[in-house]
C-alpha positions as CSV (number, residue, x, y, z in Angstrom):
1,X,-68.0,-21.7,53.8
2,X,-65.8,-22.8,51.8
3,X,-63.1,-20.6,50.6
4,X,-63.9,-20.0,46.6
5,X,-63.0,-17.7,44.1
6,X,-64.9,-14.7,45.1
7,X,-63.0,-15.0,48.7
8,X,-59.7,-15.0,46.8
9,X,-60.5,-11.8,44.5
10,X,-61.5,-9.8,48.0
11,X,-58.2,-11.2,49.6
12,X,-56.0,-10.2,46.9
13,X,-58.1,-6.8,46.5
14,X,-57.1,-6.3,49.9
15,X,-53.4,-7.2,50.1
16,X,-53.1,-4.5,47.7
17,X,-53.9,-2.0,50.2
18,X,-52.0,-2.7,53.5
19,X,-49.1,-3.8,54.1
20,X,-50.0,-6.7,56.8
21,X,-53.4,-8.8,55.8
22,X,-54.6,-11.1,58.0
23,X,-57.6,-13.6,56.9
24,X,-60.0,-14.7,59.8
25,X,-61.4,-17.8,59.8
26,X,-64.5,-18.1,62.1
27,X,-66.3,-20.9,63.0
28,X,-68.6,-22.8,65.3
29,X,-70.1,-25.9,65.5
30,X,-73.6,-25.4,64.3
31,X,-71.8,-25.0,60.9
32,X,-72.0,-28.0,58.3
33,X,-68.2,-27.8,57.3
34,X,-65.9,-28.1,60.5
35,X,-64.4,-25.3,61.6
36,X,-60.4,-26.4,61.3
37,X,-61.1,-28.1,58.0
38,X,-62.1,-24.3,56.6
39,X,-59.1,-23.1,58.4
40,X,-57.2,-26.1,56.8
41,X,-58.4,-24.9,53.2
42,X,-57.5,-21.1,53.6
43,X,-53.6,-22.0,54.5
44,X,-53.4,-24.2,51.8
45,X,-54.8,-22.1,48.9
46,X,-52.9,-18.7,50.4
47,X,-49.7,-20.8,51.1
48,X,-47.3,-18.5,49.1
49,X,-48.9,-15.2,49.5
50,X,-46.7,-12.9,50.6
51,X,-47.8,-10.2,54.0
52,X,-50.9,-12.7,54.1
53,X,-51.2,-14.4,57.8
54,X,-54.4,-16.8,58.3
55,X,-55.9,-16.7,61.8
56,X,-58.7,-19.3,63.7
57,X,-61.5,-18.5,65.7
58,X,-64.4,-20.3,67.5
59,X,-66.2,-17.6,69.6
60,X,-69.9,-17.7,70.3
61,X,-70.8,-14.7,68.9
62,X,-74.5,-13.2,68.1
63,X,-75.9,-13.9,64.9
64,X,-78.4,-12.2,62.1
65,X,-79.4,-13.3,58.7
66,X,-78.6,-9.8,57.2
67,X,-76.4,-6.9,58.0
68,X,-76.7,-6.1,61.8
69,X,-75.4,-3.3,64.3
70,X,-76.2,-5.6,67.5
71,X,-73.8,-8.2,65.6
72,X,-71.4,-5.9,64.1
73,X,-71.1,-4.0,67.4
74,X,-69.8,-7.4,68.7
75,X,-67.1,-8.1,66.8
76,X,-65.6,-4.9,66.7
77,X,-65.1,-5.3,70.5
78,X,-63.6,-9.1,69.4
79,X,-61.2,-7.6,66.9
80,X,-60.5,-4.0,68.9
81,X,-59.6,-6.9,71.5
82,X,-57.6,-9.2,69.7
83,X,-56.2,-7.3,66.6
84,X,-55.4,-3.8,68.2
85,X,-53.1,-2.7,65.7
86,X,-55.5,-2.9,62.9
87,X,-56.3,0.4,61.3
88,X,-58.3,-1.4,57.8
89,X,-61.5,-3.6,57.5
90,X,-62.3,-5.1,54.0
91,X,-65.6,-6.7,53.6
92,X,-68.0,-7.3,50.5
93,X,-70.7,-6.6,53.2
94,X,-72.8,-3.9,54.4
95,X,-72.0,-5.0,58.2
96,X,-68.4,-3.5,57.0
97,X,-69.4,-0.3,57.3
98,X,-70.7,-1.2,60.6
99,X,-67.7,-2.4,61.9
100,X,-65.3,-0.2,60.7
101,X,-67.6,2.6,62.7
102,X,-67.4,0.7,66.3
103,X,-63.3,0.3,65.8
104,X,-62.9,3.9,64.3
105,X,-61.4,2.8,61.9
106,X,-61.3,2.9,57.3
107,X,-63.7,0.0,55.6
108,X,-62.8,-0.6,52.3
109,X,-65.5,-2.7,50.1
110,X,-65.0,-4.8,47.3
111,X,-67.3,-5.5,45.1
112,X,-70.6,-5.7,47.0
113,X,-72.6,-6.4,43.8
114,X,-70.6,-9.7,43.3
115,X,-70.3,-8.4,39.9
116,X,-67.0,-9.9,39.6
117,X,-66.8,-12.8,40.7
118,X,-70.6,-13.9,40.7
119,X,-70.2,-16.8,42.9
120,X,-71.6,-17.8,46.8
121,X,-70.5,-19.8,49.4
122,X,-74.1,-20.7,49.9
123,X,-74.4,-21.6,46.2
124,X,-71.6,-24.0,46.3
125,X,-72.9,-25.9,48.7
126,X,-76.1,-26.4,46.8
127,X,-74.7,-27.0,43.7
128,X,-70.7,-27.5,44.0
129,X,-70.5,-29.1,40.2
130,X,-72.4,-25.9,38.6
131,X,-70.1,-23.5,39.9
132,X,-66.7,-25.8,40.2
133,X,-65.0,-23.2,38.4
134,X,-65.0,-21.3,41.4
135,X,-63.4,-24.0,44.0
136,X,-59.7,-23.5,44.9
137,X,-58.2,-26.9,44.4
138,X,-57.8,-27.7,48.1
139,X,-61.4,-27.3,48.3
140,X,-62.5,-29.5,45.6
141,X,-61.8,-33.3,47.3
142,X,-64.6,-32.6,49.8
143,X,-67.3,-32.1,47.4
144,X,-65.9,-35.0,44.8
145,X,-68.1,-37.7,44.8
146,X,-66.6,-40.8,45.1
147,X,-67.7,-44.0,42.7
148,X,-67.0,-47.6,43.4
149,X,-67.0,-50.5,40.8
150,X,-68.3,-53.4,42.8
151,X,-68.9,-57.0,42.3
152,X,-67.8,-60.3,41.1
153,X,-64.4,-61.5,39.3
154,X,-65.2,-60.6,35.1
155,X,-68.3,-58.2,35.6
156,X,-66.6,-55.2,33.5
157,X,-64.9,-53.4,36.6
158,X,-62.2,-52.0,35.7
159,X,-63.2,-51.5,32.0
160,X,-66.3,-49.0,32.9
161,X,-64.6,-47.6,35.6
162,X,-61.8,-46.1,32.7
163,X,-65.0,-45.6,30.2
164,X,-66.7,-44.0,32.8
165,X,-64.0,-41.2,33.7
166,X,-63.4,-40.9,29.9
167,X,-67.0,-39.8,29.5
168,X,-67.2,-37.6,32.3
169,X,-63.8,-35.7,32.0
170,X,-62.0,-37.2,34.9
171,X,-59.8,-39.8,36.5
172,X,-60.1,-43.2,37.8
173,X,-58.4,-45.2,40.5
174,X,-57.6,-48.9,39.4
175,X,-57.6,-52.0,41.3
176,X,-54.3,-52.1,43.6
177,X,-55.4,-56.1,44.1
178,X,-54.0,-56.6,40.4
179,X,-50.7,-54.7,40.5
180,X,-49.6,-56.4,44.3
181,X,-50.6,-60.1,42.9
182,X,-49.8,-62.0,39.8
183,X,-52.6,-64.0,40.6
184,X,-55.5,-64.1,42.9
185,X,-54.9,-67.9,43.6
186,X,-51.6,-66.3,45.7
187,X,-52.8,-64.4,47.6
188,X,-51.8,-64.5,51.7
189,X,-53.5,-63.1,54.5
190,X,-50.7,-60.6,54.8
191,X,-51.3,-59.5,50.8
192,X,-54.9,-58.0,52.3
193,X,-53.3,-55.5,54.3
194,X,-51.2,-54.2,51.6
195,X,-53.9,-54.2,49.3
196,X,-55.8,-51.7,52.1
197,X,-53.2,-49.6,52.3
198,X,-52.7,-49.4,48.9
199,X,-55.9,-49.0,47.7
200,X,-56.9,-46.2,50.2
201,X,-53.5,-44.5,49.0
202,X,-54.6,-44.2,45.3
203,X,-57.8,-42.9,46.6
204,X,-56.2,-40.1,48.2
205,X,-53.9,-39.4,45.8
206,X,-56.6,-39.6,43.0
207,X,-58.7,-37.0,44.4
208,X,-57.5,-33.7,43.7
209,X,-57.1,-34.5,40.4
210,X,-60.6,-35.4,39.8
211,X,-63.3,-33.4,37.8
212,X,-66.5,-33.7,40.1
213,X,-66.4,-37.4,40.0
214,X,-63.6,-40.2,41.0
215,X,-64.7,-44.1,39.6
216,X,-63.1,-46.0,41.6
217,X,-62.2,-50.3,41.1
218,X,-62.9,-52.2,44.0
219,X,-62.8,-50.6,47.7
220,X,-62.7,-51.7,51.2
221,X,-65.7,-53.7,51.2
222,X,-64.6,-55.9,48.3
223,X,-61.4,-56.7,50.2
224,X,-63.0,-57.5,52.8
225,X,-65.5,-59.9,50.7
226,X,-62.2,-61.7,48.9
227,X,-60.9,-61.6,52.7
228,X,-63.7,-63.5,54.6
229,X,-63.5,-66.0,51.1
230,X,-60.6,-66.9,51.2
231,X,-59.2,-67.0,54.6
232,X,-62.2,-66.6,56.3
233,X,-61.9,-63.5,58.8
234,X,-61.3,-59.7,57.5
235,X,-58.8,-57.2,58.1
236,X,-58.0,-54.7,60.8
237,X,-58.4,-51.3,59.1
238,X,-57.9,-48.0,60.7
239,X,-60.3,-45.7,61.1
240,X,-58.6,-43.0,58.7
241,X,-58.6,-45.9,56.1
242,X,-62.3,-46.6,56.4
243,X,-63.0,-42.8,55.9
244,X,-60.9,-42.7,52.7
245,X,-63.2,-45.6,51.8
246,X,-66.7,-44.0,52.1
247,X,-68.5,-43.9,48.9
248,X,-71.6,-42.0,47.4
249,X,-72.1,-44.9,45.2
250,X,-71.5,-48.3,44.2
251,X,-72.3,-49.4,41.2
252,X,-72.8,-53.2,41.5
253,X,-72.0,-54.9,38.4
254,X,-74.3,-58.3,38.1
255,X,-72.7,-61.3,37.0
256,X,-74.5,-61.8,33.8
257,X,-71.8,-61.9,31.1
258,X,-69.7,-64.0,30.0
259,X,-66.8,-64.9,32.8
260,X,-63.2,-64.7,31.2
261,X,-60.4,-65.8,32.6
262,X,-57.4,-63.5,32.7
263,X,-54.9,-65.8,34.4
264,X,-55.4,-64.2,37.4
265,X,-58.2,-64.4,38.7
266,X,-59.9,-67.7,41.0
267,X,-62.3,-69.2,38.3
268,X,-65.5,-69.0,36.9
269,X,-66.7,-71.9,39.6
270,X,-66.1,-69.2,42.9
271,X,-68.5,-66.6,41.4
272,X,-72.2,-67.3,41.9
273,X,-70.8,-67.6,45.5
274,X,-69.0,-64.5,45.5
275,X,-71.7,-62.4,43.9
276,X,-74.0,-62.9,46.7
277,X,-71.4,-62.4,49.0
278,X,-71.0,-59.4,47.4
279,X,-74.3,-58.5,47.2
280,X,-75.3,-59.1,50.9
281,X,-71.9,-57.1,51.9
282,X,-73.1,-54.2,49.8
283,X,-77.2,-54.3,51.6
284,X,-75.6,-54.1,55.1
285,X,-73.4,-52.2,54.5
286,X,-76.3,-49.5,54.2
287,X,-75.0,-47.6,51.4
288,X,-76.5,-46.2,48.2
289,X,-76.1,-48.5,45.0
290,X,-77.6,-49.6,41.7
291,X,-77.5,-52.9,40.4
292,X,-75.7,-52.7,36.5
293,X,-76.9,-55.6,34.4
294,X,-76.9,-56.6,30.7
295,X,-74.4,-56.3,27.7
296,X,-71.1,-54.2,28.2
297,X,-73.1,-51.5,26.0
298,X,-76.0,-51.6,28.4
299,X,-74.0,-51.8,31.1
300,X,-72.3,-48.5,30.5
301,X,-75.6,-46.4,29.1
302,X,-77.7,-47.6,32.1
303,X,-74.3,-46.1,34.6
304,X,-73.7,-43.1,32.9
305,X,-77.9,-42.7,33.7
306,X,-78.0,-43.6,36.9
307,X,-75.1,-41.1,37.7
308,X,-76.9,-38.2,36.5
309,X,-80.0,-38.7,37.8
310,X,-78.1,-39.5,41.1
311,X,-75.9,-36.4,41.2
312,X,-77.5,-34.1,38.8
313,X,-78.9,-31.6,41.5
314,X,-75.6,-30.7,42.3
315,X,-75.3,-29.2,38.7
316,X,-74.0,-32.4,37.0
């Protein structure tokens, strides 16, 4: 767990030698990533191969923490069972040995060392932005973390979210609110649902182009703010669309700068208002954020910090 580059380089090792490969993806559900999502990733990054066939199981099987023969013994009896014709067993594992033995059949190792590829699945999931490099791209949107702009009208949104993703060597999603309207002051009840669907569209599509981290202006929850404003009740949103808009941050940006208006945008009178509004969405809500004060200079040292600190363990 996950697929990565090291799982690719065994694969490809493997295909060389037989004329039929087929990749097993096993799974059960004491496992942090879900079982069909891993499945999910290994058809999309082998979609293409040639004589390469991807296969599922969830079987309760015996575990060990190192090479076993009580284990390995057990799932030669799964794959003598379920893979009859297979005459070749390619592992970078000692436990290959083992099962090749049970099912009378030739292991093949590659590189046990991990010389060439020195990458593990293990040390991925501890620190997925030190070893990137190594994460097919269907893999990457899961461990992108995902940024949100948040606040007022005129706090700097939209500006640091581009300065932001400029800095750290990646992409940003902009505000669908301000391609949909000409003007806030037109907006309809109707226009909210658009902007939803919208907004969670870019988000998708933004992420597997992103580098570690996607900044995002405005989400759900700042809908949903504008929505109870100005028409006083929210949205219906799908579940799928509230798990596109799940963030690992907000950055809230404080309204103390100078308010400009734009053309579009409700006035300078609505935001003291609005900022607490936001403010109090953002605390129950229950979700991790920063509050981003001062001048547009400040503002964008004290974010680039706070992102760091908050996602340097994972090799940031």
């Amino acid at each position: 767990m996950p697929i990565h580059q090291g799982h690719l380089e065994m694969i490809r090792f493997a295909r060389r030698h037989c004329d039929r490969l087929i990749v097993l993806v096993c799974a059960n559900d004491r496992e942090p990533i879900p079982g069909p999502l891993r499945r999910q990733w290994a058809e999309q990054t082998l979609e293409g191969e040639a004589g390469i066939e991807v296969h599922y199981t969830e079987v309760e099987m015996p575990e060990a923490a190192h090479s076993s023969r009580r284990v390995s013994k057990a799932w030669a009896g799964y794959l003598k069972e379920h893979f009859p014709e297979m005459t070749l067993f390619v592992s970078s594992e000692k436990y290959g040995d083992y099962v090749a033995e049970y099912m009378g059949i030739q292991h093949l190792p590659f590189d046990p060392p991990r010389r060439q590829v020195p990458v593990a699945a293990s040390l991925i999931r501890a620190q997925p932005f030190r070893y990137w490099d190594y994460i097919p791209t269907p893999v990457r949107p899961y461990f992108t973390k995902k940024i949100c702009l948040y606040g007022a009208e005129s706090t700097g949104k939209s500006t640091l979210a581009e300065r932001l993703a400029q800095h750290f060597g990646t992409v940003w999603v902009p505000e669908a609110a301000r391609t949909l309207l000409t003007t806030s002051l037109e907006c309809t009840y109707e226009d909210i649902g658009r902007i939803v669907q919208t907004q969670a569209e870019w988000v998708r599509q933004g992420l597997p182009h992103a580098n570690r981290l996607l900044f995002c202006d405005t989400d759900l929850l700042t809908t949903k703010v504008y929505s109870r404003y100005l028409f006083g009740r929210e949205p219906e949103v799908a579940p799928q669309i509230e798990a596109v808009h799940q963030y690992d941050l907000h950055l809230f940006l404080d309204t103390d700068v100078d308010y400009e208006q734009d053309g579009t945008r409700l006035g300078a009178h609505t935001r003291p208002a609005l900022r607490d509004a936001f403010l109090e969405a953002l605390q129950k809500a229950n979700t991790p954020y920063e509050i981003i004060t001062g001048s547009w200079e400040e503002r964008f040292a004290k974010a680039c910090r706070v992102v760091r600190e908050r996602f340097g363990g994972l090799g940031l």
